[in-house]
C-alpha positions in Angstrom: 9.4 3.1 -2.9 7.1 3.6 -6.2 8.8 1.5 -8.8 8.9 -2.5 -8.4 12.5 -4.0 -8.4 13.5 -2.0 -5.6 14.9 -2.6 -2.5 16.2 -0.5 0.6 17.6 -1.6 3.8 18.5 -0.7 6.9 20.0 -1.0 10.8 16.3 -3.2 11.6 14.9 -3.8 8.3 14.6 -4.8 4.6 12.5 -4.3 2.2 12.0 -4.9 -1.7 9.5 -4.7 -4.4 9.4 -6.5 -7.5 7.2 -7.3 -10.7 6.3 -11.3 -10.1 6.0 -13.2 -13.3 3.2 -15.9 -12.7 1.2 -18.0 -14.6 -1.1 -16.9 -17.7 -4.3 -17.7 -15.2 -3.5 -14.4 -13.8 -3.6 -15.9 -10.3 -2.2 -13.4 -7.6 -1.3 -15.4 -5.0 0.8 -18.2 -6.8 4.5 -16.9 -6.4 3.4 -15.9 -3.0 2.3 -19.2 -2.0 6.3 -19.9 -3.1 7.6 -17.2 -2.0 6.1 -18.3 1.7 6.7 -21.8 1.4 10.7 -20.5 0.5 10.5 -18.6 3.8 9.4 -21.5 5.6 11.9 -23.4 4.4 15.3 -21.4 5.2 14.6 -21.1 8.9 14.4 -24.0 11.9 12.8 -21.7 14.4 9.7 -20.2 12.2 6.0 -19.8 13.0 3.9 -18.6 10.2 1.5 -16.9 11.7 -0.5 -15.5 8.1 -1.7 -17.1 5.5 -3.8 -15.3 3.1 -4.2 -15.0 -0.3 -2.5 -11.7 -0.4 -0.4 -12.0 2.8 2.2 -13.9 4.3 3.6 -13.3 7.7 6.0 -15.3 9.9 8.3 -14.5 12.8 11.6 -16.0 13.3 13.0 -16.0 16.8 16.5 -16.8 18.1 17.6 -16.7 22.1 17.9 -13.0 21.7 15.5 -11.4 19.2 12.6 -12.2 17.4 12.5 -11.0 13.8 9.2 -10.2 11.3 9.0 -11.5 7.6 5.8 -10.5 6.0 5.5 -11.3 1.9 2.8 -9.7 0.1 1.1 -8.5 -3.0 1.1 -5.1 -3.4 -0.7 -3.9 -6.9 -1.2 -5.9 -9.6 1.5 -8.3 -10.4 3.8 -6.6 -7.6 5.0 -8.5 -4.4 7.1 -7.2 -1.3 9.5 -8.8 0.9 9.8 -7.0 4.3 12.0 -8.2 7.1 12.4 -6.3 10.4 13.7 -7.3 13.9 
């Protein structure tokens, strides 16, 4: 994947790039500090296990699997979303 806004999935994954529009500071980690808390949100049975300025990372488990979300800057002004069980 070389161009932001693009996403790809699969059998065991997911996985999309975008362009994040953030404040005029130029702050990096801002929508990823949403982007996580969002995560955190959706699902009863998280543990968010990373939290970094460029990083996110939690793992979702259910009676049967246990499934990765990492959020993450990736170049400048670029974040990724990759979910994989």
């Amino acid at each position: 994947m070389a161009n932001a806004d693009d996403c790809r999935a699969n059998a065991h994954s997911y996985d999309c790039r975008w362009r994040a529009h953030w404040q005029a500071d130029g702050v990096v980690n801002d929508p990823l500090e949403e982007l996580g808390a969002d995560i955190a949100a959706c699902f009863p049975n998280v543990v968010h296990d990373v939290n970094t300025p460029t990083r996110q990372h939690f793992i979702v488990r259910t009676t049967d699997r246990r499934v990765n979300v990492t959020a993450s800057v990736q170049g400048q002004n670029e974040l990724r979303l990759r979910v994989t069980r």
